[in-house]
Phi, psi and omega in degrees: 000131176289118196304357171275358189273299192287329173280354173258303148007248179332270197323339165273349192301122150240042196259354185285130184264153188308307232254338190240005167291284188339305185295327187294298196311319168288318144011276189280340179263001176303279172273011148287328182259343159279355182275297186280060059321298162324265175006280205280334168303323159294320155278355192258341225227267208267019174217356163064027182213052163326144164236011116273158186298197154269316191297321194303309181310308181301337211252291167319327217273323178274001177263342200269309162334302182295324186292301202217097188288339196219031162299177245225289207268025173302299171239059188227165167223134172075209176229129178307101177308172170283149187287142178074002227255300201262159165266163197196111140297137196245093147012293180241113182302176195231106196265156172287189178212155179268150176266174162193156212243323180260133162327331126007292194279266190335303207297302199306328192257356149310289159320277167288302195302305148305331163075083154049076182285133140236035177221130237188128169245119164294109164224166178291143160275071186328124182249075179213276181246086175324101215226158192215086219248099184269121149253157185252158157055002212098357170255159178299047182284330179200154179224119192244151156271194201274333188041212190294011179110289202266344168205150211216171183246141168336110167220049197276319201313315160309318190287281171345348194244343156342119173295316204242056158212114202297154164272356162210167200250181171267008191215153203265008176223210212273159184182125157282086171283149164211147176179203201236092203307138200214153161230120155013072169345311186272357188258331159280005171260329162311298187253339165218028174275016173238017174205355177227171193263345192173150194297324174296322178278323177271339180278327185297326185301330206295304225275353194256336188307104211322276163283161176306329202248026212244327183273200166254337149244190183243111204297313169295354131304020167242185182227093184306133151237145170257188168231324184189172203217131163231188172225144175266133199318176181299337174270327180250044150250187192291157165305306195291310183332142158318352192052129200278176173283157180236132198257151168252333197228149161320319175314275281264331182274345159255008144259022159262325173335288207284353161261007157255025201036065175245109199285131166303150180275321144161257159152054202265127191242137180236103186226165167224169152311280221203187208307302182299334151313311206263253187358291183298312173316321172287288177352275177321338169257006169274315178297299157337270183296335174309294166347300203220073184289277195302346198249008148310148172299293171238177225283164135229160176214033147164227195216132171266095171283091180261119162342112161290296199301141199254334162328275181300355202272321179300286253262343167295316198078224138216160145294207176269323186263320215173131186320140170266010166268348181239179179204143166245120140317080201294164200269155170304130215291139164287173202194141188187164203238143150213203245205138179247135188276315187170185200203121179279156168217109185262150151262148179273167163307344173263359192118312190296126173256113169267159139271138169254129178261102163317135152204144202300129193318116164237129209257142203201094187071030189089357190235118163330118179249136183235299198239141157230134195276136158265020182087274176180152183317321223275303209292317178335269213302311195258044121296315173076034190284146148213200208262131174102003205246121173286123173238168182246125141279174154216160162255072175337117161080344186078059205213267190286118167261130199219145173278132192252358183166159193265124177245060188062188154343103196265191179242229184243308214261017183248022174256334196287135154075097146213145185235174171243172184310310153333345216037022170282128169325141174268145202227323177311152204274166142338113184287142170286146182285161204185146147279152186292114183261152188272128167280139149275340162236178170258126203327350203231301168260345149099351160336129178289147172282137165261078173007144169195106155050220181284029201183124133335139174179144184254140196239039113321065206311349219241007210246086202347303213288301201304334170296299190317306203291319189295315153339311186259005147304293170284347186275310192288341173293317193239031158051036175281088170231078162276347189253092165279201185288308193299325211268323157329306172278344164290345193293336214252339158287337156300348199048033189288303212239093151247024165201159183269013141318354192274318199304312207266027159258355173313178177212174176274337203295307160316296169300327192284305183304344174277138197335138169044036181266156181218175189284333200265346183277343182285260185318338177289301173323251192332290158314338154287314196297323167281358181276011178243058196233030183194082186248159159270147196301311181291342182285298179307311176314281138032279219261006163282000165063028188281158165340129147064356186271044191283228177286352181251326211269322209262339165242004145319297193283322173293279199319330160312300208286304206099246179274172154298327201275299187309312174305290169316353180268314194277298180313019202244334187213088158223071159275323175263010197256334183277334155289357168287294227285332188252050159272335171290183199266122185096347203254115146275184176276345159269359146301286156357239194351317174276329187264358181271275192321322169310296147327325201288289192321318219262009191333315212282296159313320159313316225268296145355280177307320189296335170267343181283289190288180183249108181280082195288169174280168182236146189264151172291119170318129185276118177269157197334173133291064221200227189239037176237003162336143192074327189273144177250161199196120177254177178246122177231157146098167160303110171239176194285337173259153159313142172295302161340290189295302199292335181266334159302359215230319196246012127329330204267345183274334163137346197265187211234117182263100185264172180260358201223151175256169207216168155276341173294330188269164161311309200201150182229128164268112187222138198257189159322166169057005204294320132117238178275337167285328164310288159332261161012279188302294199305339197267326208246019184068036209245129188316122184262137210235151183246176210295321196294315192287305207309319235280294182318312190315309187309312182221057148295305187285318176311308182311296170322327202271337183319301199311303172289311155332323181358288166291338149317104158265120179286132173261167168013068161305165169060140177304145171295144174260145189210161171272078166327084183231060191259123158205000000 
């Protein structure tokens, strides 16, 4: 029945009593203000084209407030997608961290990697979901997960149901928390530890689940922490917003979090006079949570060491995998026996055939483990495994799970009490002991195998498992993932992909006909692929998946190259193609090498992909600004400083650090001991600079560039400060 009906009605009745007149009318005027609210919240929060005032906004917001105290959309802003529905670019991306397991590796990233850091935030390593909390104005508009770093899935509808992550802040403008969704211990051994395998697997299902009621758990048993905040510069907030606050160190942003009732993950500062100080302080608080690991509220699995000062933290900067200012410390791996069930054998996208060993469900640092990689035939034999043999695994890093040794035969009763990660009983029988046997051909095309060093390999380029993974390499690279694993391998048994440039001949016709295809996974399909029929050279490189290449090596290499034309022209020669390439940064000659041979083997597919697709050129990365522009510069010999720092020092100045000397450099910076790079450089006239002279150089010229300037007023100078806290 239509509400105009029903409102002529009521209003012609004339049996309607004064009281029940009222009720219609607070009702209707109940839902008339959540509709303009929704509305106008939705242009003003996530479209920036407000059509009201804030008082006007305000005025709605508190008449609704009176009316109905605990309506729905009292603490919402716009309308929420379904968890998981929509995709989210993440503004600042949300990066991995590099670990480390030994004191060494801390010491190491004291010392160098920060170029002699000495003030450090400490936090526990939450081990559960990575969340991403955008506020607008101070609300709450979206909560994405970490996904692939650079885009993440939609989970606001879910995050709302969080107790503790406010729909508002106490300060009116934009900010990106970031930090870690947890469930609780003691609320998972009360309520789901007979149904779920671990609290980490259960808070992400919580937090992705389509409906409240669609999982096994309840996004209100978890708990949010943060780590850090960051703010988006003056063009991409809200109009209204505020200039964000400016902070010199991370502690000091993350108490402005937690006075903005956002519980912090934590923010224990550790510092010294000089590296070894600063080392043994972290230690101790490493040493610490190692201790009292088990009596934490929820699971963690090491400790997160971060830069304090945000000054330096730009200025270090990151790779493509992780900020080089934080480092996590992993807790030492745990260790536990199971039963290996039989042993598999894949081939990868490069060829190499590993075994993977079944092996009966062990529960290990919280994660159910089933399959563990051995690696290569050579780890069998000094292992001495066979099928049916109780081993102790572990998990490196709390990450990989690997057999560290055979402890003999097993029995019926090293089988008893296992579940699987699912919580369904494991049932299977005891396996007969057997040896492990090595295939001579592959597992997939039946190709003979080849010795390559300690691994196996099939050099079938032509070969389904190599085809499937490079399918899903590139698909998972150019974030298409309408394409998985089932539907790779059906693309390539149906023979629709029998190379990958064959994905941008699909048709829906194709696809709509395959097994359990629906119309709406058809057109998605079709549609990622096309939206990737126009790539960048780094991009393209990346996501061609060679040996050893990733995403930073891979846009080393486009800026170099430029083009297609140019790249196929060096694959043509590369005698002369291996001394361009390793002047670049990272780049020796047996990278140079794996990426030429790389390219080589896959020619026929590059070539392929290069006519299905659009290759745009890749432009050279504008490097700083500043008064070493222009200039190249290599570090050679003992200096007084990390090498790091002094190529950090004349980076910030505009100049340029290669690793090898040329007739092409400025300047060779050379210490004691500078050995054949010195040599060189003399033989080649190329100016030699002492640590002291560089130190003048920078700043003669910054005086000099002061100078010109003089007269010049700069508006709104200097960087926003913000708190980096991507892990």
């Amino acid at each position: 029945m239509k509400k105009e009906h029903l409102l002529g009605d009521n209003l012609t009745s004339p049996n309607m009593v004064p009281e029940a007149m009222d009720d219609w009318a607070n009702n209707a005027r109940i839902e008339e203000l959540a509709g303009l609210l929704a509305h106008h919240s939705n242009l003003y929060y996530n479209q920036a084209s407000p059509e009201i005032t804030d008082a006007e906004y305000d005025a709605l917001f508190d008449e609704l407030k009176q009316l109905s105290p605990d309506h729905p959309q009292l603490s919402k802003v716009g309308s929420d997608p379904a968890p998981g529905s929509e995709k989210v670019d993440h503004l600042f991306p949300m990066r991995s961290l590099d670990k480390a397991t030994e004191e060494e590796e801390v010491a190491h990233f004291v010392a160098e990697t920060t170029a002699h850091g000495r003030r450090f935030v400490c936090q526990p390593k939450l081990d559960g979901s990575a969340l991403s909390l955008e506020y607008r104005r101070g609300r709450l508009v979206r909560a994405a997960t970490r996904g692939n770093g650079e885009r993440g899935e939609d989970v606001t509808a879910n995050a709302r149901r969080i107790p503790n992550i406010p729909e508002s802040l106490d300060w009116e403008g934009d900010a990106h928390v970031r930090g870690e969704v947890v469930m609780p211990l003691d609320v998972f051994r009360a309520k789901y530890a007979s149904i779920a395998p671990n609290p980490r697997n259960l808070a992400a299902g919580s937090l992705r689940q389509k409906t409240a009621d669609a999982g096994k758990g309840d996004a209100a048993d978890l708990a949010f922490h943060a780590y850090g905040v960051m703010f988006p510069s003056a063009e991409a907030r809200h109009p209204d917003s505020p200039p964000p606050p400016t902070f010199t160190n991370d502690s000091e942003a993350i108490d402005w979090l937690e006075s903005n009732r956002i519980a912090a993950a934590g923010n224990e500062v550790v510092e010294g006079e000089d590296d070894d100080t600063v080392t043994q302080a972290i230690l101790q608080v490493t040493k610490r949570w190692t201790q009292n690991r088990d009596s934490a509220d929820w699971e963690i699995d090491g400790v997160v060491i971060k830069l304090d000062d945000l000054a330096k933290r730009e200025l270090l900067g990151q790779t493509a995998h992780h900020p080089r200012w934080a480092l996590a410390w992993k807790f030492p791996p745990e260790e536990a026996s199971t039963v290996v069930m039989g042993v598999d054998w894949q081939t990868g996208r490069t060829g190499t055939v590993t075994p993977v060993a079944r092996v009966a469900p062990v529960t290990v640092s919280g994660v159910t483990v089933e399959n563990t990689t051995l690696h290569n035939a050579g780890e069998i034999e000094r292992l001495g495994l066979r099928v049916g043999d109780r081993v102790r695994i572990v998990r490196r890093g709390d990450v990989i799970p690997k057999i560290i040794e055979v402890l003999g035969e097993a029995k019926s009763s090293d089988l008893q009490n296992r579940v699987h990660a699912d919580g369904t009983p494991f049932t299977d029988p005891l396996p007969k002991g057997e040896a492990i046997q090595i295939p001579e051909q592959c597992p997939r095309c039946e190709n003979k195998l080849e010795q390559d060093g300690a691994f196996i390999r099939c050099f079938n380029l032509d070969c389904p498992s190599r085809l499937e993974r490079a399918i899903l390499y590139w698909c998972r690279a150019l974030e298409m993932d309408g394409i998985g694993e089932k539907l790779a391998e059906q693309l390539c048994e149906e023979g629709l992909v029998s190379t990958l440039p064959d994905l941008y001949s699909l048709t829906h016709s194709d696809i709509i006909n395959l097994e359990r295809m629906g119309e709406k996974s058809a057109n998605n399909i079709i549609s990622q692929l096309d939206a990737t029929r126009v790539l960048g050279l780094s991009t393209f490189l990346s996501a061609l998946g060679l040996p050893g290449i990733g995403p930073e090596l891979a846009t080393g290499f486009a800026e170099e190259l430029g083009d297609t034309e140019t790249m196929f022209n060096l694959l043509n020669d590369h005698e002369s193609a291996i001394p361009r390439l390793v002047k670049l940064e990272g780049v020796g000659e047996t990278v140079a090498h794996s990426f030429l041979e790389g390219l080589s083997e896959r020619r026929a597919m590059v070539e392929g992909l290069a006519e299905a697709i659009e290759i745009t050129a890749e432009e050279a990365k504008q490097e700083s600004e500043g008064p070493l522009t222009g200039q190249t510069f290599c570090i050679t010999g003992s200096l007084s400083r990390p090498r790091k720092e002094i190529a950090l020092m004349i980076k910030a100045a505009g100049g340029k650090v290669v690793s090898s000397v040329s007739g092409k450099l400025d300047f060779l910076v050379a210490g004691e001991s500078s050995g054949s790079k010195l040599d060189k450089a003399n033989r080649l006239s190329v100016a030699v600079l002492s640590e002291s002279e560089l130190e003048s150089k920078i700043s003669d010229a910054r005086d000099d560039a002061d100078e010109e300037n003089s007269g010049e007023i700069f508006a709104d100078a200097g960087p926003q400060q913000m708190s980096l806290g991507d892990y």
